[in-house]
N, CA, C and O atoms as CSV, one atom per row, in Angstrom:
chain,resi,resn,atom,element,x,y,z
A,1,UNK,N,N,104.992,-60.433,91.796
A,1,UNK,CA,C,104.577,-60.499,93.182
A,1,UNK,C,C,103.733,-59.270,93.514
A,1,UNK,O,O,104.068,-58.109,93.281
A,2,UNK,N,N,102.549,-59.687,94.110
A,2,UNK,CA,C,101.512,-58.289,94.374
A,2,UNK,C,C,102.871,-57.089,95.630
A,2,UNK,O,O,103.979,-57.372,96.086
A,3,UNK,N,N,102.320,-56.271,95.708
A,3,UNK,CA,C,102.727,-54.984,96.347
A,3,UNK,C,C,102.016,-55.959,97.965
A,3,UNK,O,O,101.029,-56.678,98.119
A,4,UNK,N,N,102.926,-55.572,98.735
A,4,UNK,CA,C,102.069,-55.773,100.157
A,4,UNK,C,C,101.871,-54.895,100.950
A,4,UNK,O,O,102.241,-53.786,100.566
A,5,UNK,N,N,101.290,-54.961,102.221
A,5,UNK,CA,C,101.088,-53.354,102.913
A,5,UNK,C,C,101.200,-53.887,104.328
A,5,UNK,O,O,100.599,-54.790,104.910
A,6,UNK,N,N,102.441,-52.797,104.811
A,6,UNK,CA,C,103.113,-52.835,105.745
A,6,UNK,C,C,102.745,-52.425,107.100
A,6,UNK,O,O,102.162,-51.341,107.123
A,7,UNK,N,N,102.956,-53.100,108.467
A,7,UNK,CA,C,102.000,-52.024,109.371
A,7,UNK,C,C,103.400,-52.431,110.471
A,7,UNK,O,O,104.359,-53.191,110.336
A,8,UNK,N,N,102.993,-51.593,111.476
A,8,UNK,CA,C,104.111,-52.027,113.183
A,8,UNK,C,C,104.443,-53.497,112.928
A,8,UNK,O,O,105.559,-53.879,112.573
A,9,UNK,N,N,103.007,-54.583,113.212
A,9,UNK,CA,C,103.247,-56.363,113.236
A,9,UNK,C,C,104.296,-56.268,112.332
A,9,UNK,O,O,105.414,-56.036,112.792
A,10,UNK,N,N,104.143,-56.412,111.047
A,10,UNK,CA,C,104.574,-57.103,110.171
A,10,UNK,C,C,106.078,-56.616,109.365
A,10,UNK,O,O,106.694,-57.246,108.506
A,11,UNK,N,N,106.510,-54.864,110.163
A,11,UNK,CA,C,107.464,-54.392,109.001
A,11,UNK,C,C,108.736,-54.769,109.777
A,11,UNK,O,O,109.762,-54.456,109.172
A,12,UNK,N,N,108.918,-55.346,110.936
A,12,UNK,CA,C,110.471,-55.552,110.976
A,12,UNK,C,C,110.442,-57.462,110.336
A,12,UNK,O,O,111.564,-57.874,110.041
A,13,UNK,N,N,109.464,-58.322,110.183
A,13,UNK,CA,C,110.036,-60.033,110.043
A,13,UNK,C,C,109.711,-59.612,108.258
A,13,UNK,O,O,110.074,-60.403,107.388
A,14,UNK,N,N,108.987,-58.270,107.887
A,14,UNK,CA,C,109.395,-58.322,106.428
A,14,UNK,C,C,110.731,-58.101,105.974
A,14,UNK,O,O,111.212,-58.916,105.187
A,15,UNK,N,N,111.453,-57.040,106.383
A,15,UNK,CA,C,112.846,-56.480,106.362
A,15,UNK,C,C,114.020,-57.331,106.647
A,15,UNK,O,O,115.086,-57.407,106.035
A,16,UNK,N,N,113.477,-58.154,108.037
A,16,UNK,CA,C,114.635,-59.087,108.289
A,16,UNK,C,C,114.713,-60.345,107.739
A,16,UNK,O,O,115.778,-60.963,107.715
A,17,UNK,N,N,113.417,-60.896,107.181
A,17,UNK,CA,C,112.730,-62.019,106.343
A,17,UNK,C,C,113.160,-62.146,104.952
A,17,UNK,O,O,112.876,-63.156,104.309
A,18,UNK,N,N,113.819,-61.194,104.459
A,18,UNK,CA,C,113.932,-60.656,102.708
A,18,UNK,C,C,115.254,-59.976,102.478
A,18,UNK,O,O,115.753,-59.095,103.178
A,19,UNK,N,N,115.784,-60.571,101.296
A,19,UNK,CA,C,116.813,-59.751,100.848
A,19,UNK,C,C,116.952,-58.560,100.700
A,19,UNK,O,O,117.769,-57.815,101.241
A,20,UNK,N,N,115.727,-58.205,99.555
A,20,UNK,CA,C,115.433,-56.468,98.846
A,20,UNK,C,C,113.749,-56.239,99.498
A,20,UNK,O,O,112.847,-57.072,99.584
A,21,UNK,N,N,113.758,-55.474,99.707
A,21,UNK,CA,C,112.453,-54.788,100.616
A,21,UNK,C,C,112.400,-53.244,99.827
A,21,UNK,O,O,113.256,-52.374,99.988
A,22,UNK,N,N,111.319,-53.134,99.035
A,22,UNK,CA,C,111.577,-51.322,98.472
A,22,UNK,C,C,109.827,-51.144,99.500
A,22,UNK,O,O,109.061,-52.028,99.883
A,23,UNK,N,N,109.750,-49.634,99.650
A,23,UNK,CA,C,108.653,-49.161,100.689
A,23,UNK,C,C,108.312,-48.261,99.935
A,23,UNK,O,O,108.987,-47.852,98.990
A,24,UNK,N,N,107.253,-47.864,100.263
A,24,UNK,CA,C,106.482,-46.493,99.518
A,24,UNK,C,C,105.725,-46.470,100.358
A,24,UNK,O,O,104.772,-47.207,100.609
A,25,UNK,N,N,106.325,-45.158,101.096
A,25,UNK,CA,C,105.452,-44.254,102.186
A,25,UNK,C,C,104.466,-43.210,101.677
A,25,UNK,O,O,104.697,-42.109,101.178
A,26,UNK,N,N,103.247,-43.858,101.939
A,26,UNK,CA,C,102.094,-42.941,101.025
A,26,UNK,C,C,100.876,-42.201,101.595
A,26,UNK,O,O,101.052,-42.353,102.804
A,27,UNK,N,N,99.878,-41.574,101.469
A,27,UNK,CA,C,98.742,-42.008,101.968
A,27,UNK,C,C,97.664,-41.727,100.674
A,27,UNK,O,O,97.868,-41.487,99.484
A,28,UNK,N,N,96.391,-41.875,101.498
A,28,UNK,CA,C,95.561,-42.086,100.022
A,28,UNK,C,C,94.709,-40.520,99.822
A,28,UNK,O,O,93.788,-40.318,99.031
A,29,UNK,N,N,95.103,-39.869,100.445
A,29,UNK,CA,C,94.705,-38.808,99.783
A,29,UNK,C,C,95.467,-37.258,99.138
A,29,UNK,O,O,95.132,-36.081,98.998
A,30,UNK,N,N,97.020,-38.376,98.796
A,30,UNK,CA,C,98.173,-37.681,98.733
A,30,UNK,C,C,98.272,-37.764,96.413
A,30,UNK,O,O,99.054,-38.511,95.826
A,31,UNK,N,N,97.392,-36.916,95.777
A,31,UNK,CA,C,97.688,-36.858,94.647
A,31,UNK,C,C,99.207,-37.827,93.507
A,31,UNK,O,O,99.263,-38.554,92.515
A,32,UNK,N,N,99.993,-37.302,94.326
A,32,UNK,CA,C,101.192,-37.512,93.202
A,32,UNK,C,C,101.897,-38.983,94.190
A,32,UNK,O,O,103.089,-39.255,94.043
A,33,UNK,N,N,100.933,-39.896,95.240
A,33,UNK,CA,C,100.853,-40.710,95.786
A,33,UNK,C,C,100.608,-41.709,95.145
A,33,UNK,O,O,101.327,-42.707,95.109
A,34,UNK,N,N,99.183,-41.502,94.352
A,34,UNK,CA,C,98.248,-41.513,93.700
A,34,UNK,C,C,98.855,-41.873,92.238
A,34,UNK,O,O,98.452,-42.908,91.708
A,35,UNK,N,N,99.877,-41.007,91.513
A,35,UNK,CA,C,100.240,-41.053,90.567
A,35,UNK,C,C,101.219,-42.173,90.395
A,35,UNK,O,O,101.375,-42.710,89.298
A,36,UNK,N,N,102.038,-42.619,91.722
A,36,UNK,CA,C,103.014,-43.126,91.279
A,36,UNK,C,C,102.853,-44.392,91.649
A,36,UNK,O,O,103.695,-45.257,91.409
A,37,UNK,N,N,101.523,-44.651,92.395
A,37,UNK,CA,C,101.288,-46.494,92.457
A,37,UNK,C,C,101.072,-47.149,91.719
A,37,UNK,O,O,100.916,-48.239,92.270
A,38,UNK,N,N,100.882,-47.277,90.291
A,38,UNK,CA,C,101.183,-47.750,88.993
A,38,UNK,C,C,102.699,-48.322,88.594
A,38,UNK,O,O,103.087,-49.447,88.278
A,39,UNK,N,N,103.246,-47.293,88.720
A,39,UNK,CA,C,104.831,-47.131,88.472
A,39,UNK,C,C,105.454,-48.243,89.292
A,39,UNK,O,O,106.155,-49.186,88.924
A,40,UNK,N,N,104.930,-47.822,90.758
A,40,UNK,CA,C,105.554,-48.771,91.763
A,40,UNK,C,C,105.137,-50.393,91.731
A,40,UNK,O,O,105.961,-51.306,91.774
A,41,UNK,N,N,103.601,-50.571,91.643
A,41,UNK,CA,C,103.163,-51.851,90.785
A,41,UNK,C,C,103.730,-52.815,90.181
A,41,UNK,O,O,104.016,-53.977,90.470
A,42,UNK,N,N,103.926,-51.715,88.716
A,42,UNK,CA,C,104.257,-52.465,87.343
A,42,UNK,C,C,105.836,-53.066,87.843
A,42,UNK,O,O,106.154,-54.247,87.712
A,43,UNK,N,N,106.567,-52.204,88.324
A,43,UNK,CA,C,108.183,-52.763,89.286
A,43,UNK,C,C,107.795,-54.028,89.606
A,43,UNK,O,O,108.181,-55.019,88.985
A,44,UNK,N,N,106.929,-54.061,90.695
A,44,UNK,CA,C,106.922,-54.863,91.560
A,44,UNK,C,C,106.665,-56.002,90.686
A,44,UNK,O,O,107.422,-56.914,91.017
A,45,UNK,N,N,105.896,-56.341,89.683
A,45,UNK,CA,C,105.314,-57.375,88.617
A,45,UNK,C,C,106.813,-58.042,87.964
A,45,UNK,O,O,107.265,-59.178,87.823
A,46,UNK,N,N,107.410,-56.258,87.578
A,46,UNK,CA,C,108.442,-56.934,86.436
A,46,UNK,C,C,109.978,-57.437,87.308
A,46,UNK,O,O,110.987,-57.732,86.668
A,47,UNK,N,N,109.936,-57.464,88.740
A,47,UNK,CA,C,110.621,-57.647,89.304
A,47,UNK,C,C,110.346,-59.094,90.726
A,47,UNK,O,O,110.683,-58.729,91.852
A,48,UNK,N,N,109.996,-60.013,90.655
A,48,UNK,CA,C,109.354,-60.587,91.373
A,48,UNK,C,C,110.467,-61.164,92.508
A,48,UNK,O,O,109.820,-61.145,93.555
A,49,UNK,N,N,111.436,-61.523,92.729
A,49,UNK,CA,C,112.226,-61.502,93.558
A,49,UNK,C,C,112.922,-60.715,94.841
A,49,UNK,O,O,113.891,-60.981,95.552
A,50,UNK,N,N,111.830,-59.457,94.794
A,50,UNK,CA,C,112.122,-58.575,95.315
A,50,UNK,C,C,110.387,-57.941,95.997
A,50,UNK,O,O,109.332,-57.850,95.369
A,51,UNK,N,N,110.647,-57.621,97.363
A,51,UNK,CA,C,109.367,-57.135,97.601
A,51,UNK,C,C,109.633,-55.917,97.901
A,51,UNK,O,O,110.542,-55.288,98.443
A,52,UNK,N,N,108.319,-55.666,97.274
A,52,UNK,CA,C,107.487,-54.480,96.861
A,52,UNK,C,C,106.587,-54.053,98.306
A,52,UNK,O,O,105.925,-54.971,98.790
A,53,UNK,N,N,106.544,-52.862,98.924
A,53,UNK,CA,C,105.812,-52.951,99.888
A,53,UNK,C,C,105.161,-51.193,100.462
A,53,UNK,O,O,105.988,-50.283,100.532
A,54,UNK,N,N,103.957,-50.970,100.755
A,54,UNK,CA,C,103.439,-49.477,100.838
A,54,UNK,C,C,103.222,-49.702,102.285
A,54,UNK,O,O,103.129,-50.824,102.782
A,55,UNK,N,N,103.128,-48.343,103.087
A,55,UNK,CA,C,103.041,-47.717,103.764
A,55,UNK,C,C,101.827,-46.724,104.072
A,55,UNK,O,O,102.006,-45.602,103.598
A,56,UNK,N,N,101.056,-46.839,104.519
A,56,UNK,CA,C,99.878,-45.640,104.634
A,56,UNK,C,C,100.139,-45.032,105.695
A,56,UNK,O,O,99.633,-45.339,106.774
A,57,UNK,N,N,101.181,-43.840,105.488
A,57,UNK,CA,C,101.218,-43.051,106.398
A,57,UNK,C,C,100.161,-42.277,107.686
A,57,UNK,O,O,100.579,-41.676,108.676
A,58,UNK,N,N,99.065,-42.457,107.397
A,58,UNK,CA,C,97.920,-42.414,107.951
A,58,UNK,C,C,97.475,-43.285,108.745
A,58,UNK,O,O,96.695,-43.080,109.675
A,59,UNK,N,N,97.913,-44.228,108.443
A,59,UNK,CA,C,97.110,-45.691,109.548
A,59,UNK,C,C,98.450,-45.907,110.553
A,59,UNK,O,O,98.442,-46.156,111.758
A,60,UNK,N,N,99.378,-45.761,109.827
A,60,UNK,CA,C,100.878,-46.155,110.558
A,60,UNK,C,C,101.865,-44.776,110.863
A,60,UNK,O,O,103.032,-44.500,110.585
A,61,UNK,N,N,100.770,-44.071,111.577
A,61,UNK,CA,C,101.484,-42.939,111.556
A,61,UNK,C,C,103.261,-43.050,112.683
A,61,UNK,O,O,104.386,-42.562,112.576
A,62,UNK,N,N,102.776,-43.687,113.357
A,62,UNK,CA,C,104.158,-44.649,114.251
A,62,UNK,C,C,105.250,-44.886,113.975
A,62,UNK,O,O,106.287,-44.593,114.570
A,63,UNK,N,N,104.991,-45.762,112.503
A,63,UNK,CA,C,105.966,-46.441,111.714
A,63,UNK,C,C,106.339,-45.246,110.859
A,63,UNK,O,O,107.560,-45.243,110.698
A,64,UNK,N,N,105.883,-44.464,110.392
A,64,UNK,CA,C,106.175,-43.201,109.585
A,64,UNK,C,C,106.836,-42.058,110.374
A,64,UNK,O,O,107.288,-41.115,109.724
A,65,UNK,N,N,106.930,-42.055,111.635
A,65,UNK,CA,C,107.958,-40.692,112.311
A,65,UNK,C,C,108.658,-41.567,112.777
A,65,UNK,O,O,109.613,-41.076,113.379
A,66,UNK,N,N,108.637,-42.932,112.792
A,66,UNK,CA,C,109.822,-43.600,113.728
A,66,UNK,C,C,111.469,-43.701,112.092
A,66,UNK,O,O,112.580,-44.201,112.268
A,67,UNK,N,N,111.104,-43.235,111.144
A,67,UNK,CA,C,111.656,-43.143,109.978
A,67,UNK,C,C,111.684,-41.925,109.506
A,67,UNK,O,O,112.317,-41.820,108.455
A,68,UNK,N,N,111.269,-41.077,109.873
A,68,UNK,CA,C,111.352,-39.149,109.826
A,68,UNK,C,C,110.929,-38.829,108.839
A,68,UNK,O,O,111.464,-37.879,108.267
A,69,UNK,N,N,109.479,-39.679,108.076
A,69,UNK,CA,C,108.881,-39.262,106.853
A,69,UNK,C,C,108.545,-37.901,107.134
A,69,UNK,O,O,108.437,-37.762,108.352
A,70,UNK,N,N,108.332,-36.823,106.500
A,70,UNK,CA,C,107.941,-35.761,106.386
A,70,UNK,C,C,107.349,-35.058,105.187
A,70,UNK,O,O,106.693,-34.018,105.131
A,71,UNK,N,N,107.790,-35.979,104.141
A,71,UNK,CA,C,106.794,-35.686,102.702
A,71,UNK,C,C,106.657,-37.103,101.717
A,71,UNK,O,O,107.614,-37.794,101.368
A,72,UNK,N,N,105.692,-37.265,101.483
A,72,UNK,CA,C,105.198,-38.566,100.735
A,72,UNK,C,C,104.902,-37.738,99.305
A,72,UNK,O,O,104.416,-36.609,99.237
A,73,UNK,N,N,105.225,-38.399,98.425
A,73,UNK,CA,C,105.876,-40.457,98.281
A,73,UNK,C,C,107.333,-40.415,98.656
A,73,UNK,O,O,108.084,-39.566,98.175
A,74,UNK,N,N,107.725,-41.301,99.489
A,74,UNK,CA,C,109.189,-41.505,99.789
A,74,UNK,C,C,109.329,-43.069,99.926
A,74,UNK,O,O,108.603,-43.945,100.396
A,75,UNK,N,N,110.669,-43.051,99.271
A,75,UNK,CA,C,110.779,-44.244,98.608
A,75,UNK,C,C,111.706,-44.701,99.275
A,75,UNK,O,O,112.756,-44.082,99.105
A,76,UNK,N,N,111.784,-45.953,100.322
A,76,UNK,CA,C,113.001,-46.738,101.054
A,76,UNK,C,C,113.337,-47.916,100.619
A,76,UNK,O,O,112.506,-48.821,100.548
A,77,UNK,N,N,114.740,-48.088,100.230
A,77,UNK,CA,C,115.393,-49.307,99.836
A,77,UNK,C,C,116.128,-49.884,100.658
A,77,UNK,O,O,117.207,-49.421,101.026
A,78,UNK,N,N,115.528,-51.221,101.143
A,78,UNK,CA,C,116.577,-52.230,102.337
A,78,UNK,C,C,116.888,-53.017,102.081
A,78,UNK,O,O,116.043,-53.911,102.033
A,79,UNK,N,N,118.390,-53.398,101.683
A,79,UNK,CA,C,119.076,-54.734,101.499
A,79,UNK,C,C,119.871,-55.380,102.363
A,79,UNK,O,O,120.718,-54.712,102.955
A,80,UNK,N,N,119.788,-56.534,102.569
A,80,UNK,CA,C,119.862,-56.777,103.791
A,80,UNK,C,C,119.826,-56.371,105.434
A,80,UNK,O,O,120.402,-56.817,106.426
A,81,UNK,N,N,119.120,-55.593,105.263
A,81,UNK,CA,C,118.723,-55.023,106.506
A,81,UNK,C,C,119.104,-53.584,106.633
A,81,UNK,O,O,118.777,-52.867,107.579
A,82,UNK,N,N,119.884,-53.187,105.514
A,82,UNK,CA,C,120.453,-51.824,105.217
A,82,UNK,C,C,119.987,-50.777,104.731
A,82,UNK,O,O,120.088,-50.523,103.531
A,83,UNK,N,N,119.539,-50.182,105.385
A,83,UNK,CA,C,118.440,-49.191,104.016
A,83,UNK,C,C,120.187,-48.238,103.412
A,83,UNK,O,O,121.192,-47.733,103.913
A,84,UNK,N,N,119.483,-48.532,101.875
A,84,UNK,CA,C,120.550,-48.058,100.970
A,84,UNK,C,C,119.806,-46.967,100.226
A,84,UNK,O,O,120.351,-46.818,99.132
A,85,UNK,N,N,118.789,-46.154,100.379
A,85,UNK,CA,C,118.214,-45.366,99.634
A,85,UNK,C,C,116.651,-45.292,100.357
A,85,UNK,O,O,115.873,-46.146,100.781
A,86,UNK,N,N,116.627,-43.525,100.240
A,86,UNK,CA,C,115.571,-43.083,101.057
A,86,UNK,C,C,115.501,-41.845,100.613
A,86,UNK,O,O,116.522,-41.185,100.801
A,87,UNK,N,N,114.342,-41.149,99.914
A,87,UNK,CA,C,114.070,-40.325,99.067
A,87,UNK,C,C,112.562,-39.970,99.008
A,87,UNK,O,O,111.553,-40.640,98.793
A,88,UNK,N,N,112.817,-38.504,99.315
A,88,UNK,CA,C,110.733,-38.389,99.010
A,88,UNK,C,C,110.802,-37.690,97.446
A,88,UNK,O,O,111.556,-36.861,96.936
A,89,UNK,N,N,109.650,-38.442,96.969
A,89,UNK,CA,C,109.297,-38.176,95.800
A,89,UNK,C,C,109.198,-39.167,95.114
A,89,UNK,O,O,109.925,-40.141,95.310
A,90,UNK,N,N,107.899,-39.122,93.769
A,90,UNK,CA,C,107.949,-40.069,92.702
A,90,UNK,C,C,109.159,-40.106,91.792
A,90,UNK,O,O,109.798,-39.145,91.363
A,91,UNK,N,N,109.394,-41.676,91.535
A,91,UNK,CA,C,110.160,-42.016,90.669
A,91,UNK,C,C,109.604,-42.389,88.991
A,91,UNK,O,O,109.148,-43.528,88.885
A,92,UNK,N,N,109.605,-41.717,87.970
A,92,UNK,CA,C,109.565,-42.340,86.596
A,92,UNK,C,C,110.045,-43.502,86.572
A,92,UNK,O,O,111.215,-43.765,86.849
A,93,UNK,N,N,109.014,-44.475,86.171
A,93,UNK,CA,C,109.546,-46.178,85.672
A,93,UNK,C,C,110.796,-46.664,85.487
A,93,UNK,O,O,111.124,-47.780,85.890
A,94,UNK,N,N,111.965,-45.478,84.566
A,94,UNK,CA,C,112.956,-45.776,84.249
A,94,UNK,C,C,113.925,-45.500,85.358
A,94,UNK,O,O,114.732,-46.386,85.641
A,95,UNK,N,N,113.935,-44.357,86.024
A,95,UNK,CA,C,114.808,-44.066,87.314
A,95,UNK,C,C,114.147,-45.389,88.512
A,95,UNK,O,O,115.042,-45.666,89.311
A,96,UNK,N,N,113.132,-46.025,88.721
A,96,UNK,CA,C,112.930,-46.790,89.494
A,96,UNK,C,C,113.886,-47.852,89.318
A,96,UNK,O,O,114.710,-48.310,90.110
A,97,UNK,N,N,113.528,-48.257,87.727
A,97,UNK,CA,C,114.219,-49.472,87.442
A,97,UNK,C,C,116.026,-49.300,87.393
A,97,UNK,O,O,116.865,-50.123,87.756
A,98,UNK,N,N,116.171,-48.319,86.976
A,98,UNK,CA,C,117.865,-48.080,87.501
A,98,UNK,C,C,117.917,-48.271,88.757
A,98,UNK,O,O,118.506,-49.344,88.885
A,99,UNK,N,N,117.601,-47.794,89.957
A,99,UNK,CA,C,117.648,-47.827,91.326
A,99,UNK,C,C,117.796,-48.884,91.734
A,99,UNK,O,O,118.649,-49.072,92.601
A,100,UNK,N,N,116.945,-50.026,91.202
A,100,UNK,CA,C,116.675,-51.340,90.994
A,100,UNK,C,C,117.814,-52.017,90.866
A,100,UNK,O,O,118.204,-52.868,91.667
A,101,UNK,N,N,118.506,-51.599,89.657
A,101,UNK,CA,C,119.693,-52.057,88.982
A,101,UNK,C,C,120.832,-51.844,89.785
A,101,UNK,O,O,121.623,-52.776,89.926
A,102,UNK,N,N,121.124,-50.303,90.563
A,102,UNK,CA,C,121.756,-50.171,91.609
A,102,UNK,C,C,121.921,-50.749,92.834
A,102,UNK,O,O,122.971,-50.883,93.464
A,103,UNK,N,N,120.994,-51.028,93.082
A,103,UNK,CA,C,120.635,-51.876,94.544
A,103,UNK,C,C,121.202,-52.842,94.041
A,103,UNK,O,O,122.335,-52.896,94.519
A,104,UNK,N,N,120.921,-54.155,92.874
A,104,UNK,CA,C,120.946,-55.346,93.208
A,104,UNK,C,C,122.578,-55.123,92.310
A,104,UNK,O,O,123.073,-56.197,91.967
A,105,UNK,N,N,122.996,-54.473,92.115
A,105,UNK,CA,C,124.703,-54.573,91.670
A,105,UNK,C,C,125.640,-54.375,92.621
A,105,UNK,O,O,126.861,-54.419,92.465
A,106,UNK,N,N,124.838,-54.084,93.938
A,106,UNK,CA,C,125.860,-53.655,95.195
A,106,UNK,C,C,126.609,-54.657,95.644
A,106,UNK,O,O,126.136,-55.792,95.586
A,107,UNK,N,N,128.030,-54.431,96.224
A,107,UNK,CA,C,128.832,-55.454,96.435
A,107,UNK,C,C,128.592,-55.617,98.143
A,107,UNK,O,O,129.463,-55.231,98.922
A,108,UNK,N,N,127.257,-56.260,98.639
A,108,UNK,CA,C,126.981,-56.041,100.359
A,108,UNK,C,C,128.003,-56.305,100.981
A,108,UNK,O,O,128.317,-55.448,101.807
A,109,UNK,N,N,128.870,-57.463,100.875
A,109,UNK,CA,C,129.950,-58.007,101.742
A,109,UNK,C,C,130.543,-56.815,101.862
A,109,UNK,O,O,130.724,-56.549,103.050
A,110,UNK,N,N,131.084,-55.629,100.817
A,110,UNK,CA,C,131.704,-54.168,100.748
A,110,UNK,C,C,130.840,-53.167,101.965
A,110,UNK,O,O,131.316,-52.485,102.872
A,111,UNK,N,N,129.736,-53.340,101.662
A,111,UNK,CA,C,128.964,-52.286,102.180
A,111,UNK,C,C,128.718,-52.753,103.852
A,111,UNK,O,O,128.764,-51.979,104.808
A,112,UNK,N,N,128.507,-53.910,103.894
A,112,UNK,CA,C,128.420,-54.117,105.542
A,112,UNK,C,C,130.102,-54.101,106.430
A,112,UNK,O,O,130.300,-53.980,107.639
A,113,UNK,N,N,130.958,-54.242,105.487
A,113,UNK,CA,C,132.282,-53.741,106.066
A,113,UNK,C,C,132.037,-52.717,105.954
A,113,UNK,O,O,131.239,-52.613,106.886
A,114,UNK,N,N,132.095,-51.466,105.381
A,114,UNK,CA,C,132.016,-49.780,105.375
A,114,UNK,C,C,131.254,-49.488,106.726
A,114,UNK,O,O,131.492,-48.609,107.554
A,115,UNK,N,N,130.383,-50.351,106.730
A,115,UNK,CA,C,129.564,-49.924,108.223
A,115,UNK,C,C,129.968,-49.857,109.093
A,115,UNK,O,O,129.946,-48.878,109.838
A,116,UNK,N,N,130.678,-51.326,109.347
A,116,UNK,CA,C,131.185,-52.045,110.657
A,116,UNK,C,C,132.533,-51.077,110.945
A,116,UNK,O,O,132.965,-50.935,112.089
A,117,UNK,N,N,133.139,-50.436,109.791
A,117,UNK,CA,C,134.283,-49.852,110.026
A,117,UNK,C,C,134.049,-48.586,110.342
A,117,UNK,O,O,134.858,-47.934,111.003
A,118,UNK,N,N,132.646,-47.984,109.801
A,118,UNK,CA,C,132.298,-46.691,110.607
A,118,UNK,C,C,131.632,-47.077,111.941
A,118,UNK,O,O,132.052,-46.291,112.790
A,119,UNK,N,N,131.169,-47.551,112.231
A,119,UNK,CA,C,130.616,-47.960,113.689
A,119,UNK,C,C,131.533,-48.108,114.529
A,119,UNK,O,O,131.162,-47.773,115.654
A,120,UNK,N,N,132.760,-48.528,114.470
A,120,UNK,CA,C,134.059,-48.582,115.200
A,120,UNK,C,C,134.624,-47.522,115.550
A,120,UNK,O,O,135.028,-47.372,116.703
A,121,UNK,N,N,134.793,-46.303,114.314
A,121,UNK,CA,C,135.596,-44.980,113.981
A,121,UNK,C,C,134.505,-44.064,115.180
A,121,UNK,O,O,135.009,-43.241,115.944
A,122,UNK,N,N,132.943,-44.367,115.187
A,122,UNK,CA,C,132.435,-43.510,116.006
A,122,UNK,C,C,132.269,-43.970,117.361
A,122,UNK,O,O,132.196,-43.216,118.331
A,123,UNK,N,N,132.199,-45.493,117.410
A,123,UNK,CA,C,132.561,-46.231,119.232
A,123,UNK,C,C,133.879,-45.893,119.394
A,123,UNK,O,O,134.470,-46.193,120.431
């Protein structure tokens, strides 16, 4: 599945539209930005069930402080509507694809109880 590119319209019916949603908050004149859209790509190819999706911090500068980016490449993982991982910096192919492996081994029914039971503990 190609990489898609995310703006205000389109990033909440992608998130709520999709199981796995990974983001890469970038811009294009960010070097090691640069380096790791290959990496993020080739994922997205060898993983097609899952979307793949960038961010140009520059055009969407909105969507990028409404999420407290502050250094690109940062990498957001949302499963079911959960972001489970949020990290600035490039990932090597192999730590992507573990992450990958992490995400989709999660037990959600577990994880959206953990929520619901902290959301209670702090209401």
């Amino acid at each position: 599945m190609a990489v898609i590119e995310l703006n205000k319209d389109n990033f909440e019916s992608t998130i709520t539209g999709n199981d796995v949603v990974i983001i890469d908050f970038w811009a294009p004149w960010c070097g090691p930005c640069r380096g790791f859209a290959p990496v993020f790509e080739a994922a997205a190819d060898k993983h097609p069930g899952i979307v793949f999706a960038k961010v140009n911090t520059e055009v969407e500068q909105e969507l990028a402080a409404s999420f407290q980016i502050r250094s690109i490449p940062t990498l957001m993982v949302f499963r079911e509507n959960v972001i489970l991982y949020s990290e600035a910096g490039s990932l090597p192919a192999q730590a992507l694809d573990s992450l990958i492996g992490q995400v989709m081994g999660l037990d959600m029914a577990q994880v959206h109880k953990d929520i619901a039971e902290q959301q209670q503990q702090q209401g």
